[in-house]
N, C-alpha and C positions, 0 to 999 in steps of 0.2 A: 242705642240702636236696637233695632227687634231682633230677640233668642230665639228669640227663636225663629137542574138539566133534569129522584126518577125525576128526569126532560121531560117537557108535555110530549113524548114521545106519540106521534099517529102515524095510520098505514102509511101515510103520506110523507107529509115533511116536518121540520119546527120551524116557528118563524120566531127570531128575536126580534124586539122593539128597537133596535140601532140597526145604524146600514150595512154592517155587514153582512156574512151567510153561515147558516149551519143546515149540512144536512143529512138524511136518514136513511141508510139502507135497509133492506127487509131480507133476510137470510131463513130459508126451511130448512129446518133439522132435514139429515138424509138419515136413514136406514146404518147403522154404524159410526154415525158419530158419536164423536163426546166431545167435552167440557173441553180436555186437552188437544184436541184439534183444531175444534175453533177458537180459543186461545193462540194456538201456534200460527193459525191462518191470521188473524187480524192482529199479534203481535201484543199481548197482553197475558193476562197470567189465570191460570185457573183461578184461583184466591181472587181478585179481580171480579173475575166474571162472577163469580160464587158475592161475593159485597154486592157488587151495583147491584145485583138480580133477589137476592135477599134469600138465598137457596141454602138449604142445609145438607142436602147431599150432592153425589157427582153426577147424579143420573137425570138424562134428557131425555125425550120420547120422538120418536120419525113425528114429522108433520107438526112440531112444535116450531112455532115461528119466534127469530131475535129480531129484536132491532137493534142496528147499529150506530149508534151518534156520535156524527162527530163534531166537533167544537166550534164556540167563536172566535173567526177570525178578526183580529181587532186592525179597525183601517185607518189611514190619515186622519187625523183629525178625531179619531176617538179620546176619550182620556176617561179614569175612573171614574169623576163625579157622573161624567153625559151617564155610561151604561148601569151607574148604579142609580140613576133617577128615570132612567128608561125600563130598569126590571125591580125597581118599586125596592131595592135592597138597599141597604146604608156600605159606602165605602170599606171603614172597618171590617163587612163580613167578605167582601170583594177579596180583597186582603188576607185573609185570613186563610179564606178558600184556596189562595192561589202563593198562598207563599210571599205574597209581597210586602217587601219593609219598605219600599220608598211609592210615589206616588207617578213616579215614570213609564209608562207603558208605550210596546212599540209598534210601526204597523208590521202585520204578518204572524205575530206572535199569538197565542190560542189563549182563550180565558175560561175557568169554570164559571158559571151563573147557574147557584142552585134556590129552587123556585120552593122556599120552605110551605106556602098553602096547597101546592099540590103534592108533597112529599118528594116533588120530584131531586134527580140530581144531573147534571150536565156537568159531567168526565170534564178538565177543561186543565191547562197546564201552561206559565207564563213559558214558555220556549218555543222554536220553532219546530218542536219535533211533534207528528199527529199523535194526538189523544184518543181514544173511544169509550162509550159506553154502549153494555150491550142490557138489553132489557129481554127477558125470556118472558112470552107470552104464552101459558098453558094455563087450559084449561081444568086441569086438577091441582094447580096451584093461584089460581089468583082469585078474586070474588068475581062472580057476574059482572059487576058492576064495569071494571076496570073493562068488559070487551066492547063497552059501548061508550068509548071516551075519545073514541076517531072523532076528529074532526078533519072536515074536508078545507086544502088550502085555501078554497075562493073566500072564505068565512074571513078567515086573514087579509083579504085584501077587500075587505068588501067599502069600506072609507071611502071616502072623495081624495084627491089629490088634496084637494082645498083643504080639508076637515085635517089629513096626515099634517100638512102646514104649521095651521094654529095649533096643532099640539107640540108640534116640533119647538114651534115657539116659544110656547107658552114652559115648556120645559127648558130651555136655554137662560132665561129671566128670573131672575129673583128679585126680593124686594129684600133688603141689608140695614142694618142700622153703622152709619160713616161719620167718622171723625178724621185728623188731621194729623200729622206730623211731622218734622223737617229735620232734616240733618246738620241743620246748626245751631249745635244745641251742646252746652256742657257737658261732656262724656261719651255725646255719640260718634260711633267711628266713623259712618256713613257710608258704611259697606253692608247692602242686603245682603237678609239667607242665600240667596242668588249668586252672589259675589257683583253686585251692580254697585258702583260708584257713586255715590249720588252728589257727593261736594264737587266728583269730574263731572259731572249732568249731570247739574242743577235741572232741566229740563226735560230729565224723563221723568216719562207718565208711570206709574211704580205705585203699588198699591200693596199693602200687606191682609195678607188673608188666614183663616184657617183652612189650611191644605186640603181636612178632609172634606170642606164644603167647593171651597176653590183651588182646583189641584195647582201648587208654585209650575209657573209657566205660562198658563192660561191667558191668551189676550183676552180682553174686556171692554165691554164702553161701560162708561160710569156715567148715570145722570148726576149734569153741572159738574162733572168734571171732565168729562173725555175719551177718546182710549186709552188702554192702561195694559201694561203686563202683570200678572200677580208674582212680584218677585222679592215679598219679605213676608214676614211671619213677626207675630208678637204675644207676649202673656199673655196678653187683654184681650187678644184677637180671637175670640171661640163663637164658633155656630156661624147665627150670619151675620157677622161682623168684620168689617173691613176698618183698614186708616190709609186716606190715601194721601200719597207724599207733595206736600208742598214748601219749595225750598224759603220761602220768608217767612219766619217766626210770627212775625203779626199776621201775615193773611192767616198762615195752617190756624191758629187763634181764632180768628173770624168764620173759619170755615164750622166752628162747632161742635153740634153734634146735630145729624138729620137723617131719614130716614128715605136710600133712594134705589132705582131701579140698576140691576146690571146684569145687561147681557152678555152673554159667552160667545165669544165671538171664533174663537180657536183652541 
C-alpha cells in the first residue's frame, strides 16, 4: 500500500490572485509619535515594526506615512496547491512561511504570501488571530523610486470576467503522467494515507498523489477515469504523478502508464 506581502503595498489596496481579501490602511505619523505607540496601537512590537520596515533606528518624522496590511483570509475551498499556483510560489515556501507541517488549511484562518520579485513581504500567520504589517514610507529613507510604485485598484480589475475564467481554469488543470494500482495485491493492507478502505470500497474513486502538487483531500476528475478524491500517497508518486486505484489486478494492469488531464475540482 502507499507510505506514504514588502506586500505590493499602494496608497490604495493589494489585490491577491485568489478570492479572498487583503486590505490596506494608510496611517500619518502625528507630531509625538513613536515606534512604541504605534506598535501598541495596532498590537505588534517595536522589533516587528523596526524588521518588516527595514529601519535601524527608533526615530519616525510627523507626516511620514505607514501602511498597514493586513492578511489573507483563506475561504472555502482554498487549499495550498490553488494560492501557491495563484502567487507563482511553490507549496514548500507556503509552508515554510507559515509554519505549516501538514497540507490542511482552514477557512477564516490568515496566510503569509511573500512576493520574493518584488522584495516584498505579507505579515500572514496560520491562526485566526489578525496579523499586520506596517511599511514606513519616508522620504529620507527609501529610493525615489519606491514613491512611484502606487498602482491604482482599477489596474487590478481591468480583465474581462471572461479572460478572469480561462485563467482561473487554466490554473485548476494540469496535465500528469497516471498509472494504476489495486488493493489486492500480496502485502497490501488497503488502507490509504487517508485511512480509506479500499477492500471495504472496492468502488471508490481514490487516486494517490504527491501532496505537495495535489494537497491529500482534494477532489478531482481524472481524464478516463472520473472523479476522484486524492486520498493516498506513494514512493513513486512525486511531481506530477499520480496512480489511480482500480480494484482488479488485470484492469489497474491494462490501465498502464498515460499521460492525462486533471482538474481540481475542491
Amino acid at each position: 500500500m502507499k507510505k506514504s506581502i514588502l506586500s505590493f503595498i499602494t496608497v490604495v489596496a493589494l489585490t491577491v490572485g485568489i478570492t479572498g481579501n487583503a486590505s490596506a490602511e494608510e496611517v500619518n505619523v502625528q507630531e509625538g509619535d513613536t515606534l512604541w505607540d504605534i506598535a501598541e496601537q495596532k498590537d505588534v512590537s517595536v522589533e516587528e515594526l523596526k524588521d518588516w520596515n527595514e529601519l535601524t533606528g527608533d526615530i519616525i518624522q510627523p507626516e511620514d506615512k505607514l501602511f498597514i496590511q493586513e492578511y489573507y483570509e483563506i475561504i472555502k475551498g482554498d487549499s495550498l496547491w490553488n494560492i501557491a499556483v495563484e502567487n507563482n510560489v511553490s507549496v514548500d515556501d507556503l509552508k515554510e512561511w507559515n509554519g505549516i507541517v501538514s497540507h490542511i488549511i482552514h477557512p477564516g484562518n490568515k496566510i503569509i504570501i511573500e512576493h520574493k520579485d518584488n522584495k516584498q513581504e505579507t505579515t500572514t500567520t496560520a491562526t485566526n488571530n489578525q496579523v499586520k504589517s506596517v511599511t514606513v514610507e519616508n522620504d529620507s529613507t527609501k529610493p525615489v523610486e519606491k514613491s512611484e510604485v502606487a498602482v491604482p485598484v482599477e489596474k487590478t480589475e481591468e480583465k474581462s470576467d471572461e479572460e478572469a475564467s480561462v485563467e482561473k481554469s487554466a490554473e485548476k488543470e494540469i496535465t500528469v503522467e497516471a498509472t494504476a494500482y489495486t488493493a489486492n495485491c500480496e502485502g497490501c493492507s488497503g488502507t490509504t494515507k487517508t485511512g480509506i478502505d479500499l477492500k471495504a470500497n472496492p468502488n471508490q474513486k481514490v487516486i494517490a498523489v504527491d501532496p505537495d502538487v495535489i494537497p491529500l483531500g482534494t477532489k478531482v476528475h481524472v481524464e478516463g477515469y472520473g472523479e476522484a478524491i486524492a486520498g493516498d500517497t506513494g514512493g513513486a508518486i512525486d511531481g506530477k504523478k499520480i496512480d489511480v486505484f482500480i480494484p482488479s489486478e488485470s484492469e489497474a494492469k491494462q490501465w498502464g502508464r498515460k499521460d492525462v488531464q486533471v482538474k481540481i475540482l475542491d
